[in-house]
KOLGU-4560 file (N, C-alpha, C; in nm, 3 decimals, padded with zeros to 5 digits):
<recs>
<n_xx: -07.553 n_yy: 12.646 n_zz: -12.636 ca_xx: -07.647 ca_yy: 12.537 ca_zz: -12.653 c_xx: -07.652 c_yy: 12.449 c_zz: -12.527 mol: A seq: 1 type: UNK>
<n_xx: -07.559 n_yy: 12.419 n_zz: -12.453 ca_xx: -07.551 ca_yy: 12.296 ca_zz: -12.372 c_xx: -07.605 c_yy: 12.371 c_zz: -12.213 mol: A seq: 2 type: UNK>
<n_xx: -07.592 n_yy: 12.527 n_zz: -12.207 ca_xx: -07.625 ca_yy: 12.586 ca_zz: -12.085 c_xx: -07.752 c_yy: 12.620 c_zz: -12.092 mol: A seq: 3 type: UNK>
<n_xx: -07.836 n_yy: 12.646 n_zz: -12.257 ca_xx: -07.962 ca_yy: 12.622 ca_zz: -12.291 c_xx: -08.034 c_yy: 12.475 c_zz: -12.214 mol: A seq: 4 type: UNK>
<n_xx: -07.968 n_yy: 12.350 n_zz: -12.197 ca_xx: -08.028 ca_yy: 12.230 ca_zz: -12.164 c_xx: -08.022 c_yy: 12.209 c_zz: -12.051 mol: A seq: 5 type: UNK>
<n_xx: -07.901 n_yy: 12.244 n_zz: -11.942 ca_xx: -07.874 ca_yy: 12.169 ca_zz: -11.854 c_xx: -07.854 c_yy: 12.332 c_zz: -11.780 mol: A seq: 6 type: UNK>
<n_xx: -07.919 n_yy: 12.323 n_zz: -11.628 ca_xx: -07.816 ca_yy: 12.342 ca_zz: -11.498 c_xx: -07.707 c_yy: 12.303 c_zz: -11.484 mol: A seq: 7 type: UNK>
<n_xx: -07.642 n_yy: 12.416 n_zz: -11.421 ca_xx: -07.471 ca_yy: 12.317 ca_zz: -11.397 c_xx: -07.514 c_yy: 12.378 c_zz: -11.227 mol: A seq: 8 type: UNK>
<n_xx: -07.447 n_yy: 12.269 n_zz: -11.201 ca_xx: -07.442 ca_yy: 12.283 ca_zz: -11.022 c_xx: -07.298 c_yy: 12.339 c_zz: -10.982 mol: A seq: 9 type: UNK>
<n_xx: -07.209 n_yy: 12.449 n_zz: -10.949 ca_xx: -07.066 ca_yy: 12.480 ca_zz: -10.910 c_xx: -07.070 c_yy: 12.388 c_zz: -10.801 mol: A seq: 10 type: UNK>
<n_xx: -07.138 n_yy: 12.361 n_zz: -10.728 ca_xx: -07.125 ca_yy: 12.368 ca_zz: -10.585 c_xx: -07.076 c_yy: 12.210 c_zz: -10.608 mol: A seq: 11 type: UNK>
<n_xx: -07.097 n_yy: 12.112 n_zz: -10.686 ca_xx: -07.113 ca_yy: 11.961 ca_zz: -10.720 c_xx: -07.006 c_yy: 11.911 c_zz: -10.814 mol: A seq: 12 type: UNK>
<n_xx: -06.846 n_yy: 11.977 n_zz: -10.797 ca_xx: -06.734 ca_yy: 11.921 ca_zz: -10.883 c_xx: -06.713 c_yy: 11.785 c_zz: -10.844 mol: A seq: 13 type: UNK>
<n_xx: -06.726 n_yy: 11.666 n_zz: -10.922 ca_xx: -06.700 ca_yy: 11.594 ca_zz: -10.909 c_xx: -06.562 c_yy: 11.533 c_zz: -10.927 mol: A seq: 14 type: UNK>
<n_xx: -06.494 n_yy: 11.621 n_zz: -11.041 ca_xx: -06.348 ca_yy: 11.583 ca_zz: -11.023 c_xx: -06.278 c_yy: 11.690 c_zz: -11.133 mol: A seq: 15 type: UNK>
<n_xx: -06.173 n_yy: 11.706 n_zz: -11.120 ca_xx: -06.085 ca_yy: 11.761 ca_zz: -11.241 c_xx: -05.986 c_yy: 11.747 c_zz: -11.257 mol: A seq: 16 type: UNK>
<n_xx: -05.986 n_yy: 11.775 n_zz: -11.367 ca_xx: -05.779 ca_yy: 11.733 ca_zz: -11.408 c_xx: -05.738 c_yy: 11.828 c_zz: -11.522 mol: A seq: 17 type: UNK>
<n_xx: -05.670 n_yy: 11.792 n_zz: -11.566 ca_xx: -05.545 ca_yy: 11.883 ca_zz: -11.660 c_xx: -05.646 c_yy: 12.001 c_zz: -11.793 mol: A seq: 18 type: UNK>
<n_xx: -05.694 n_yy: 11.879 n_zz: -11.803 ca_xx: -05.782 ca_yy: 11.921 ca_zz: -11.946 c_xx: -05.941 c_yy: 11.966 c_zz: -11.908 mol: A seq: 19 type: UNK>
<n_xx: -05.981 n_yy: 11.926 n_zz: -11.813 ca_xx: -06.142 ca_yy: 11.931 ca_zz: -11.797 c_xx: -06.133 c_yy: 11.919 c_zz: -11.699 mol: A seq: 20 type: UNK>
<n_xx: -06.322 n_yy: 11.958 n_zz: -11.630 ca_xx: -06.408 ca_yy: 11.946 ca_zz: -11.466 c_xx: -06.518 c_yy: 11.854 c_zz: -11.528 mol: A seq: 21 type: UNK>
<n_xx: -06.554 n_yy: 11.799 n_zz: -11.427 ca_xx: -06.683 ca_yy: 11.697 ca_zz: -11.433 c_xx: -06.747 c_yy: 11.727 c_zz: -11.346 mol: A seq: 22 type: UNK>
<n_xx: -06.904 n_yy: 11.829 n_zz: -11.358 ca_xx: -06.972 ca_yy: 11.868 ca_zz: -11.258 c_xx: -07.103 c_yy: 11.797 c_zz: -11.292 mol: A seq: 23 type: UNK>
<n_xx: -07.205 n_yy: 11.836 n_zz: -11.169 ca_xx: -07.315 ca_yy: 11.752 ca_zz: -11.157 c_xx: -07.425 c_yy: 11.844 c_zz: -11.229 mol: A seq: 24 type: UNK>
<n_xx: -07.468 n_yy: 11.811 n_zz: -11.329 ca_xx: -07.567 ca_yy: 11.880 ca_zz: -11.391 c_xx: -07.703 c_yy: 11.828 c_zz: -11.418 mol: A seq: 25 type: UNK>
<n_xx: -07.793 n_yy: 11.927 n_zz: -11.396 ca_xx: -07.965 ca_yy: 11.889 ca_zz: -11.439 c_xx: -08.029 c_yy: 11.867 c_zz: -11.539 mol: A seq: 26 type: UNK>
<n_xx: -08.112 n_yy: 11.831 n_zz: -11.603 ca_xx: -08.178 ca_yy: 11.832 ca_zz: -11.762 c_xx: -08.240 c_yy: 11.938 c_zz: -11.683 mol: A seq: 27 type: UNK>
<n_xx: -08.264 n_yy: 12.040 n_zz: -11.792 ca_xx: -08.352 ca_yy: 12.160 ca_zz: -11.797 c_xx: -08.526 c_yy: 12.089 c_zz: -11.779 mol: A seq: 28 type: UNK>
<n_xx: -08.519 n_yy: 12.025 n_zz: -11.949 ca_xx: -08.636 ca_yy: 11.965 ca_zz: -11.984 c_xx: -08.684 c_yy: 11.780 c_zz: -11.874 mol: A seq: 29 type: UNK>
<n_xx: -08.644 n_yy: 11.706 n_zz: -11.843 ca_xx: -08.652 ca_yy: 11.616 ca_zz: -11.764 c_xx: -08.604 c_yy: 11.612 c_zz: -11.643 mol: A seq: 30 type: UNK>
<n_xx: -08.587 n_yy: 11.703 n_zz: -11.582 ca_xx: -08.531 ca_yy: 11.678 ca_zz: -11.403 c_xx: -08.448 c_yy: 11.571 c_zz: -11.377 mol: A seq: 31 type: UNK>
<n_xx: -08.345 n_yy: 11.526 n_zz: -11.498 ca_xx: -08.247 ca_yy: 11.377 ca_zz: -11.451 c_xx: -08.150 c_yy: 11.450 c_zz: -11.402 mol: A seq: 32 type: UNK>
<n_xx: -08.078 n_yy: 11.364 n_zz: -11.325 ca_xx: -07.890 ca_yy: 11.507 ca_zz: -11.325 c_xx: -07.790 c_yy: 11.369 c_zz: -11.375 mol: A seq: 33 type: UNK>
<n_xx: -07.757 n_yy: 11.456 n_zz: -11.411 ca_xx: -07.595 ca_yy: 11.359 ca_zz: -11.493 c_xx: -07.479 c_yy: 11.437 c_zz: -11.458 mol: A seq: 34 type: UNK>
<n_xx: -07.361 n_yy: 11.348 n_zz: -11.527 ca_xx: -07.241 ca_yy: 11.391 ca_zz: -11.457 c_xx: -07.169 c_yy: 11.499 c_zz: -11.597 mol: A seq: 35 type: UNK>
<n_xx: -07.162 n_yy: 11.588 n_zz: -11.580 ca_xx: -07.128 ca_yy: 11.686 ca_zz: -11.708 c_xx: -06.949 c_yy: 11.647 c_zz: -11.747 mol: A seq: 36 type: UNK>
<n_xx: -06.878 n_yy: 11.588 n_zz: -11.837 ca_xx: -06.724 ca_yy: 11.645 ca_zz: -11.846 c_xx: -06.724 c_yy: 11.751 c_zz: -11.953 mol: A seq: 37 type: UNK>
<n_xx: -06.633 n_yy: 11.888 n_zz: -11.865 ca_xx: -06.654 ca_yy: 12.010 ca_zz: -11.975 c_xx: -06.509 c_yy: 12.068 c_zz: -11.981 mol: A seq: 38 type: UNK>
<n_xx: -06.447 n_yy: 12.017 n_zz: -12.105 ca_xx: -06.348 ca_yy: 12.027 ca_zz: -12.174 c_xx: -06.281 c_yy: 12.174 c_zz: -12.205 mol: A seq: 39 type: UNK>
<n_xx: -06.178 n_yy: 12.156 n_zz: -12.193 ca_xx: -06.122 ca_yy: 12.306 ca_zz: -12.201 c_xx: -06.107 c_yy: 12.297 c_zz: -12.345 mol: A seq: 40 type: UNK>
<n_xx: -06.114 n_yy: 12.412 n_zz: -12.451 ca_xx: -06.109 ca_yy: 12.434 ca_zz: -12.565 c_xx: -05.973 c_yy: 12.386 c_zz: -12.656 mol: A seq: 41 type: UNK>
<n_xx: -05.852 n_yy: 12.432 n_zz: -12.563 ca_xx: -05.728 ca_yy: 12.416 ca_zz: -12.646 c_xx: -05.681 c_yy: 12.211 c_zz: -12.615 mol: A seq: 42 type: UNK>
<n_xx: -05.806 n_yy: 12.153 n_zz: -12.570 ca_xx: -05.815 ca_yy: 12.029 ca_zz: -12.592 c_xx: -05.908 c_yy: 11.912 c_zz: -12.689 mol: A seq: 43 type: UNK>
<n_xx: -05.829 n_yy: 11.871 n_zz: -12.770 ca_xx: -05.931 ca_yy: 11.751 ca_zz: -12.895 c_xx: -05.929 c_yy: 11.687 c_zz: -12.840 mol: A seq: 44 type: UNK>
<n_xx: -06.061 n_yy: 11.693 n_zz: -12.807 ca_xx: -06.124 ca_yy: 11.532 ca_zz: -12.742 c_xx: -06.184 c_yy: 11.441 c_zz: -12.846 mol: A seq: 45 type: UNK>
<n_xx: -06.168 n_yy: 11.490 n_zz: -13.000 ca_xx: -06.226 ca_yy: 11.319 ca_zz: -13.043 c_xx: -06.187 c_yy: 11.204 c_zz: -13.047 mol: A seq: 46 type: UNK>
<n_xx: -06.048 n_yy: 11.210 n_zz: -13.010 ca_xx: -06.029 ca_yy: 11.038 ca_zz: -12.941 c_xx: -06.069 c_yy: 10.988 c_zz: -12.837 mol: A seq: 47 type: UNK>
<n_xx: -06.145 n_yy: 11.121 n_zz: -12.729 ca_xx: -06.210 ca_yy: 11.007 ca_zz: -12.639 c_xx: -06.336 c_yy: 11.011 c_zz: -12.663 mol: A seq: 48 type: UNK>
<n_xx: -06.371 n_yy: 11.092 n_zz: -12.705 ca_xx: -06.552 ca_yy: 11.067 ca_zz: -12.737 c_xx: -06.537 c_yy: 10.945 c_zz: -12.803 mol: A seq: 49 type: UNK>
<n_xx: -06.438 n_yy: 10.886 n_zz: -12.950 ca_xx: -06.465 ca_yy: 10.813 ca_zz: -13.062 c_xx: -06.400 c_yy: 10.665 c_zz: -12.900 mol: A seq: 50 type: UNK>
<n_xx: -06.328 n_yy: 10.671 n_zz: -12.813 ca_xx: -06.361 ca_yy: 10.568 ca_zz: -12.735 c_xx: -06.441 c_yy: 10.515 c_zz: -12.662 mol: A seq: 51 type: UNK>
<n_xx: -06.520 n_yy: 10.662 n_zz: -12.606 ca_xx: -06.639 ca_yy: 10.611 ca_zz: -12.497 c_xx: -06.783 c_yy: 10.552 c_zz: -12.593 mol: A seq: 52 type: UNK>
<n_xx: -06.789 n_yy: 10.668 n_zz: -12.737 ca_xx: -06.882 ca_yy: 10.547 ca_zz: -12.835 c_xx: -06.869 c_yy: 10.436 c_zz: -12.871 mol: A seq: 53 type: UNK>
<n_xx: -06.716 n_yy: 10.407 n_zz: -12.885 ca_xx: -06.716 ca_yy: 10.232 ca_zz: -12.881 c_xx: -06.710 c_yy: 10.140 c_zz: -12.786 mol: A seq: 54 type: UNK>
<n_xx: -06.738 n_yy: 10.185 n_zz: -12.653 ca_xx: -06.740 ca_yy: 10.131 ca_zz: -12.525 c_xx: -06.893 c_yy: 10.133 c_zz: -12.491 mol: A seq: 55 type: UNK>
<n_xx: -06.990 n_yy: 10.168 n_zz: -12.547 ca_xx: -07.123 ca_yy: 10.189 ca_zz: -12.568 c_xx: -07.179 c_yy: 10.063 c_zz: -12.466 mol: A seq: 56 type: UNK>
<n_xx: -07.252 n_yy: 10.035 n_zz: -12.422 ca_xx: -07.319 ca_yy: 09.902 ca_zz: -12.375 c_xx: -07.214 c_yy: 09.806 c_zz: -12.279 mol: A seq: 57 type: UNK>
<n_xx: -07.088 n_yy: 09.838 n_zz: -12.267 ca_xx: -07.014 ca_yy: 09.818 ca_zz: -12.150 c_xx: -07.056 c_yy: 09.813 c_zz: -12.014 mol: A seq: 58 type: UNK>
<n_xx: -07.067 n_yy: 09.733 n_zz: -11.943 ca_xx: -07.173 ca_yy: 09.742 ca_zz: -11.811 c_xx: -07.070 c_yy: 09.849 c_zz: -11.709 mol: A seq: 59 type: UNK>
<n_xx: -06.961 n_yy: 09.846 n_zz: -11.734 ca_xx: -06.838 ca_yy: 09.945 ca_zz: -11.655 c_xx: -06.808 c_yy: 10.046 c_zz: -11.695 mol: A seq: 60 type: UNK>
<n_xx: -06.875 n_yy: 10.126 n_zz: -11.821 ca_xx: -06.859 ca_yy: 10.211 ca_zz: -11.890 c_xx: -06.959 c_yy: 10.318 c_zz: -11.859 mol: A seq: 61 type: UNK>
<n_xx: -06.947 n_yy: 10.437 n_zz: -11.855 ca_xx: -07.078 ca_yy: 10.546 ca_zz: -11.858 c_xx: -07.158 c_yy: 10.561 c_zz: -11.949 mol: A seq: 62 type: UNK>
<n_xx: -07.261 n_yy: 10.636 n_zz: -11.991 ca_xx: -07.354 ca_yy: 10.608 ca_zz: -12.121 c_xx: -07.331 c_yy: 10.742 c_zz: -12.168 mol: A seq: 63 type: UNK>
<n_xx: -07.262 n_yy: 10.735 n_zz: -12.248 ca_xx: -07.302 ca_yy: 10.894 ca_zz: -12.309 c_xx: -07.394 c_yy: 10.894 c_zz: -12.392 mol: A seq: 64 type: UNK>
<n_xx: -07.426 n_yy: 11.059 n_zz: -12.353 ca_xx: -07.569 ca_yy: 11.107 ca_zz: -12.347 c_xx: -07.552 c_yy: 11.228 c_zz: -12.479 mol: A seq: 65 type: UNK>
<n_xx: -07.490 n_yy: 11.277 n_zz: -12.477 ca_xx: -07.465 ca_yy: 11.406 ca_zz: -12.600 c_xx: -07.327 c_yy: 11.461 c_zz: -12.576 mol: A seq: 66 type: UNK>
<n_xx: -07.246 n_yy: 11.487 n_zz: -12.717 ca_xx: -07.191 ca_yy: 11.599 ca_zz: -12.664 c_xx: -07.175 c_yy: 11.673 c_zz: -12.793 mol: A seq: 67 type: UNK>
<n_xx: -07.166 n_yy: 11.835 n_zz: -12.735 ca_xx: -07.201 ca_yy: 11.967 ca_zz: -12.791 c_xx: -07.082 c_yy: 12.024 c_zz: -12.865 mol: A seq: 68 type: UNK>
</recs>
């Protein structure tokens, strides 16, 4: 589903660490690029998704956009 929406750019790692890469990716459908974090499987991330939704409207915070 999420490689259905977006380009991923290899060439555009923006960072990685233990658990995940954060690359620079395209909207398929709107030409925006955003910053992708793409989680390795044998990691639960719903404690940080359930933090970055309550950090929502934070002017220092990122906006999340979806996740799959």
């Amino acid at each position: 589903m999420f490689f259905e929406k977006y380009y991923i750019s290899a060439e555009h790692v923006i960072g990685e660490g233990a658990f995940s890469i954060c690359l620079q990716v395209t909207s398929k459908e709107t030409k925006k690029e955003f910053a992708a974090k793409i989680m390795k499987l044998s990691h639960d991330a719903k404690q940080e998704i359930a933090a970055l939704e309550a950090c929502q409207g934070h002017p220092n915070i990122v906006e999340l956009i979806e996740t799959v």
